[in-house]
C-alpha positions in Angstrom: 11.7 -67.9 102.2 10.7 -68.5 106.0 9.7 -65.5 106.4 7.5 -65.5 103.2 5.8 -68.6 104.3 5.1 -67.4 107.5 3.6 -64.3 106.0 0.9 -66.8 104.0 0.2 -68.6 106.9 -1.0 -65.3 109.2 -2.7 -64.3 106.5 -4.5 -67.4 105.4 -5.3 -67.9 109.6 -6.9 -64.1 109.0 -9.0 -65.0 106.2 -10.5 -68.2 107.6 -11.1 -66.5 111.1 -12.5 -63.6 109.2 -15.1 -66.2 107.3 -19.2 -65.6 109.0 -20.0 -68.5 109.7 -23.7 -68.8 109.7 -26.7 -70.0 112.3 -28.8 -72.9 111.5 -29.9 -73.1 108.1 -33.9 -74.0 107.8 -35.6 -74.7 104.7 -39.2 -77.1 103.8 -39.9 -79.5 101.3 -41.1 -78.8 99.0 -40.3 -75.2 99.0 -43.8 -73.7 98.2 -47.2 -75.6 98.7 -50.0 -75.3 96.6 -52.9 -76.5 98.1 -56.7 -76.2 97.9 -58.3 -74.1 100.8 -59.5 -75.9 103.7 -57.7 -79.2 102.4 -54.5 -80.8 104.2 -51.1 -80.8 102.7 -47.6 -82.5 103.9 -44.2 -80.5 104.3 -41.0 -81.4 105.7 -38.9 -78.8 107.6 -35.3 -79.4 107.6 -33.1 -77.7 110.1 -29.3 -78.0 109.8 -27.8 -77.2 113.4 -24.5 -75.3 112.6 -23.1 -76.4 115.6 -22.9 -79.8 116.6 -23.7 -79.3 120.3 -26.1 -77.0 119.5 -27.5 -75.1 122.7 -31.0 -74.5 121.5 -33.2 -77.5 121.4 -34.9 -78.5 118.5 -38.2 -77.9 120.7 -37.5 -74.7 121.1 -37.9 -73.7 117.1 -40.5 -71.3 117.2 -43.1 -72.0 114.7 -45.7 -68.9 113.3 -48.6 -69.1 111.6 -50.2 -67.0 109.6 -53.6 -68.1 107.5 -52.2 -71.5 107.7 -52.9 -73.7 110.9 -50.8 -76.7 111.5 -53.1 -80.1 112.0 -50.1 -82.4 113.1 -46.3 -82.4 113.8 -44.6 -85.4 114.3 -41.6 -86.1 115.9 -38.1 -84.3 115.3 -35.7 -87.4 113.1 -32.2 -87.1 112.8 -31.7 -87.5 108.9 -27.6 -86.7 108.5 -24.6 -85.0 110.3 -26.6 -81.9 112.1 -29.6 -82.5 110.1 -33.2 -82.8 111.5 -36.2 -82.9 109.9 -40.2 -82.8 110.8 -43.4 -83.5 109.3 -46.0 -80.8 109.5 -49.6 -81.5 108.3 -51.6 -77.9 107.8 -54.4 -76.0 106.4 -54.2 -73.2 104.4 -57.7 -71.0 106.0 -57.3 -67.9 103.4 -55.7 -67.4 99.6 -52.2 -67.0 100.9 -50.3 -67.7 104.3 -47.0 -68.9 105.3 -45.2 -70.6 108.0 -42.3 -68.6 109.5 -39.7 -70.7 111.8 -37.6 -69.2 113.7 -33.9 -70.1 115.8 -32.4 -67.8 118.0 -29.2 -68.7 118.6 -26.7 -67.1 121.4 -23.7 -68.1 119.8 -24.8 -66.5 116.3 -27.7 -65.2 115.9 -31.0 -65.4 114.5 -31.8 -67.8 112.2 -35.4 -67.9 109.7 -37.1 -69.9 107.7 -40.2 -69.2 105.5 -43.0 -71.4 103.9 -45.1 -69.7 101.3 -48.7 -71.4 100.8 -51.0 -70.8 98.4 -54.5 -71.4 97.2 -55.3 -73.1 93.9 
C-alpha cells in the first residue's frame, strides 16, 4: 500500500510540474469598440501579471497602433491580486484598426493582447 501511494504521489508531482503555466494574460473592456470615425471612445486594458514579482514593468507594455491613435492614457491602478488596469482614450482614423499590446516576458514568453475597432 506504501508503495502504491508513493507511486500517486510521483505521478501527481509529474502532472502538476508538467502543467504550462501561462504569461500575463491581457484583455480590454469592452472587448470590441464601435465608434464613430474621428470621435473619442474609452477602453480599459487589464493586464493580469502571472507572476507576482513580475520582472517586466507595467511601463514597459508595448502598445501598437494601427488606424487608431491613442488621445490619453492614464495611470496604471492596481485593481486585484496581479491585476492592473488603464484607461486609454483613442480615435479610430480609418473603418477598422486595432490596438495590439504586447509583454515579453523572460521567464515565459510572449504575451498579446488585441483590440478590434470599428467604424459605425
Amino acid at each position: 500500500m506504501l508503495r502504491f501511494k508513493s507511486l500517486i504521489s510521483a505521478w501527481a508531482a509529474v502532472v502538476i510540474l508538467t502543467i504550462p503555466l501561462f504569461p500575463c494574460h491581457i484583455n480590454f473592456k469592452p472587448e470590441k469598440v464601435l465608434v464613430e470615425r474621428g470621435q473619442p471612445a474609452t477602453v480599459t486594458l487589464r493586464v493580469e501579471l502571472e507572476h507576482r514579482r513580475c520582472p517586466l514593468p507595467l511601463e514597459d507594455t508595448e502598445i501598437s497602433e494601427d488606424h487608431v491613435e491613442i488621445i490619453e492614457q492614464g495611470p496604471w491602478t492596481k485593481t486585484g491580486r496581479n491585476l492592473y488596469e488603464v484607461e486609454l482614450t483613442l480615435i479610430l482614423h480609418a473603418e477598422r484598426g486595432e490596438l495590439r499590446v504586447i509583454r515579453e516576458c523572460d521567464k515565459k514568453g510572449l504575451s498579446e493582447g488585441i483590440l478590434k475597432v470599428v467604424a459605425r
